[in-house]
N, C-alpha and C positions, 0 to 999 in steps of 0.2 A: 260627669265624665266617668265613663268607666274605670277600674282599677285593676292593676296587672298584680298578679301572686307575686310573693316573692320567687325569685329563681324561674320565672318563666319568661320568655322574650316577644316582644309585638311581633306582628307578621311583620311590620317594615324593618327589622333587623336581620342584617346578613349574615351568614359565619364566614368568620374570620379567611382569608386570604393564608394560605403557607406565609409567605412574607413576613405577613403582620403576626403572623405565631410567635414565629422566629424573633423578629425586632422584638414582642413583647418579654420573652422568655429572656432575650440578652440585656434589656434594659431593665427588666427584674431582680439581675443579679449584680447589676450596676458594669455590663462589660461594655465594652466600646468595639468598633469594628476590627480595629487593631488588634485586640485582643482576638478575637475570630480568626481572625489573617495566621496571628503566631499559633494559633493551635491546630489550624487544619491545612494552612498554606496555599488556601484560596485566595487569587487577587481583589484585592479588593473593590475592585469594579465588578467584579460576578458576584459580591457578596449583595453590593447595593441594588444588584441587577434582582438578583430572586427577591430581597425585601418588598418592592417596588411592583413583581410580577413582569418583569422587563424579560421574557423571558426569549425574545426574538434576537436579543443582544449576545445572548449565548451560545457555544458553538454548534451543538446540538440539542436534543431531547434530550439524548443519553447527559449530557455532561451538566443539565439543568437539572434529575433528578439527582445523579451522583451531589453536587454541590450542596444541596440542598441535603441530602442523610447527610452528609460532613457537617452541617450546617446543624443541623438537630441534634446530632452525637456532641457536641460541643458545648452546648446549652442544657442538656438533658431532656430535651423533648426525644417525643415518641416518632423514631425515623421513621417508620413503617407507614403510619397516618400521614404523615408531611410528604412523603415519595409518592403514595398513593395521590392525595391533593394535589401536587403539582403536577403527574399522570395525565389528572385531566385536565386543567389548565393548558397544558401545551399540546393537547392531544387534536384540536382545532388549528393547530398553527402546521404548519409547513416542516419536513424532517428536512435536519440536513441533508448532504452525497452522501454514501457512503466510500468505503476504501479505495473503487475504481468509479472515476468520474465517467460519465459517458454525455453523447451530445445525440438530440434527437435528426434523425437524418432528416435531410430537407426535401420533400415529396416531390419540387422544382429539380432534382437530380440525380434522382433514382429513378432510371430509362425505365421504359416501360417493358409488361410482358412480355410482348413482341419481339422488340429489339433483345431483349434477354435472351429469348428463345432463337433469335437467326443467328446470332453470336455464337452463342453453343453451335450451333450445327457447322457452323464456318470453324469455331478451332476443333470440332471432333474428325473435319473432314479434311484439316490441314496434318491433325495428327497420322489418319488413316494413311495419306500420300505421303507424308515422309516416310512409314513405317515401310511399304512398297517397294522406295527408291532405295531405302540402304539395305534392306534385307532381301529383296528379291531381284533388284535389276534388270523391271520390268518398264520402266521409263529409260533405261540409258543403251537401247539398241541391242541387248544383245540376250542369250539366254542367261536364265537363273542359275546360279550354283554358288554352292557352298565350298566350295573349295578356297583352302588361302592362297594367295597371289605370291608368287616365289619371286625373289626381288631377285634385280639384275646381279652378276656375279662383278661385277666393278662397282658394285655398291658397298658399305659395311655400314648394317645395322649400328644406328649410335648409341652408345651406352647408354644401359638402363640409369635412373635418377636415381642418387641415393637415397634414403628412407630420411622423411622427416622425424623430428625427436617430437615425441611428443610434450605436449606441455606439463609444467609439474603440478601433481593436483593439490587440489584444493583442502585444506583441514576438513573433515565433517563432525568435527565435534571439537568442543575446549568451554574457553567461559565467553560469554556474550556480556557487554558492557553497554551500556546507555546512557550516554554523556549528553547535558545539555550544553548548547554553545551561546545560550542565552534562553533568559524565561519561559519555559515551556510545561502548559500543563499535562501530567501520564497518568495513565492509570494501567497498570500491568496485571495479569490475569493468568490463570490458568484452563485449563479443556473443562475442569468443573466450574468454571466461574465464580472462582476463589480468588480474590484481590491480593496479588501479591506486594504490589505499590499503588498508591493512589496522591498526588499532591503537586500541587506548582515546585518545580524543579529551579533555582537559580542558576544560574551561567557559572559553566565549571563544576557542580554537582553530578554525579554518575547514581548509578544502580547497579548492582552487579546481578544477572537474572540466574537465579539457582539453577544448577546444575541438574539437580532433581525435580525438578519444576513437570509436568506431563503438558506437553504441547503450552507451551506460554506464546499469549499475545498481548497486543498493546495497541490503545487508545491515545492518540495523541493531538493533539491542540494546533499547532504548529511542526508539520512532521520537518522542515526544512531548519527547524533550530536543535534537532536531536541526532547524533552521532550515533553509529550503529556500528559495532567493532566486534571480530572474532578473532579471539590470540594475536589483539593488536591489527590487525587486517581489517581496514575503514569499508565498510559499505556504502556502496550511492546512495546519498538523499532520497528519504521515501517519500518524497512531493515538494512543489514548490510552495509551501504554507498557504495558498491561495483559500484551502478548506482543510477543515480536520479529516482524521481519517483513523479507522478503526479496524481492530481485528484482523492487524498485521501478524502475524507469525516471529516468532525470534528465538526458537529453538537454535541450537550447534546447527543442526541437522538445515535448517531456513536459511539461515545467515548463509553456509556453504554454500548451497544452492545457488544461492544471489549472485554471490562472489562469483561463483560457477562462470555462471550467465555474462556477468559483468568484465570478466577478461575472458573469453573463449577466444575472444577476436584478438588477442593483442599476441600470438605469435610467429615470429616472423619466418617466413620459409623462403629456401634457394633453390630452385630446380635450373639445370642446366639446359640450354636448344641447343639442337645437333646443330650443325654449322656447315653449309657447303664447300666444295675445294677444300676439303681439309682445316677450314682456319673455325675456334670455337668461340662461341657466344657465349655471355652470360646472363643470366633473365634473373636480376634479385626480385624476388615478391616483397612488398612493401606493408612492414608491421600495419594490422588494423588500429585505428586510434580507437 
């Protein structure tokens, strides 16, 4: 039987698994997953998920290499090599959505060119004839002109409506907070791809995102268990935790915007209707919810 050198491996030998690095390195130093857990504040299910190579378990690519340098920085292996490894390990599997889910349309209900095209021609030629009947009063029997119509002298013009108030705006800058309302993993970031936070968050734990921060965004696990607040002022849930979601924005400057967005609709206007014979009406506009 042939004889193998010292320090050289059979062809039937594999290298090593990231995983199996990993466990190796942490049962060398005699640590326990526990231990892991307390130092990088990975769940312990995505710990035994990478040792394992389970790596479909996890929420993305992105959050199986991330775990994984946590995971090496911890033990003193070399992250670079293990991030690499796992790269390709997961580079045959399937990415997660990304930030905006989308659904592929069903070719069963997407009319065809045809009907597309006699569509259009029907609302460009319904636009054409309205444009006709009110500007020219070439359908209503009589000649065109531009003149305004002098209303009868036992009529009175009804008062103009007074000016709605506008809404009070919105902060566009202060501090942005990041509360979780239960276990959720972040990893927060900057426009260079500078980590500003990275780690499972507990329920009731915040982050407060620096002020000086250049365009900060955030990776998150579960966007429906993370709070999103400016000078106190709650943002709408950034998803229903269905899927992670990444490369959210959460500057002053983002948050505002949202909030923008999120009440434009909610204020409430009263415009008065003129009212016949003298007696007056009143028309409340009904707050948007």
């Amino acid at each position: 039987m042939d004889e193998v050198a010292p320090g050289q491996t059979t062809s039937t030998d594999a290298p090593a698994s990231a995983g199996e690095t990993l466990r190796a390195a942490r049962e060398a130093q005699g640590l326990s997953l526990a231990d892991i857990v307390a130092r990088t504040r990975i769940p312990t299910r995505h710990l035994e998920a990478i040792e394992i190579g389970d790596y479909g378990s996890l929420p993305s690519s992105t959050y199986a290499v991330g775990f994984a340098k946590g995971y090496a920085r911890a033990v003193g292996a070399d992250e670079v090599a293990i991030a690499a490894q796992v790269r390709d390990d997961v580079g045959r599997m399937s990415r997660a959505a990304h930030y905006v889910p989308y659904e592929t349309a069903d070719p069963s209900r997407v009319p065809s060119r045809g009907i597309a095209i006699v569509g259009l021609g029907i609302a460009l030629a319904v636009v054409i004839l309205a444009a006709l009947w009110f500007g020219t009063g070439l359908f209503r029997g009589g000649p065109a002109t531009n003149e305004p119509v002098i209303a009868d002298s036992g009529m009175t013009a009804p008062a103009a409506a007074p000016p709605v108030a506008p809404p009070a705006p919105t902060p566009t800058g202060g501090q942005v907070i990041l509360a979780a309302t239960d276990e959720v993993w972040l990893r927060v970031y900057d426009a260079d791809n500078k980590t500003l936070y990275i780690g499972t968050m507990k329920p009731g734990e915040r982050f407060d995102v620096p002020a000086g921060a250049r365009d900060p965004m955030i990776n998150v696990g579960r966007p429906d268990k993370l709070q999103v607040t400016l000078n106190g002022a709650a943002m709408p849930p950034l998803g229903t935790g269905e899927r992670p979601i990444k490369d959210v924005r959460v500057s002053g400057e983002a948050v505002s915007a949202r909030l923008a967005g999120a009440t434009a609709g909610a204020v409430q206007t009263t415009q008065p209707v003129p009212a016949a014979s003298g007696v007056a009406i009143g028309n409340a506009g009904a707050a948007a919810d």
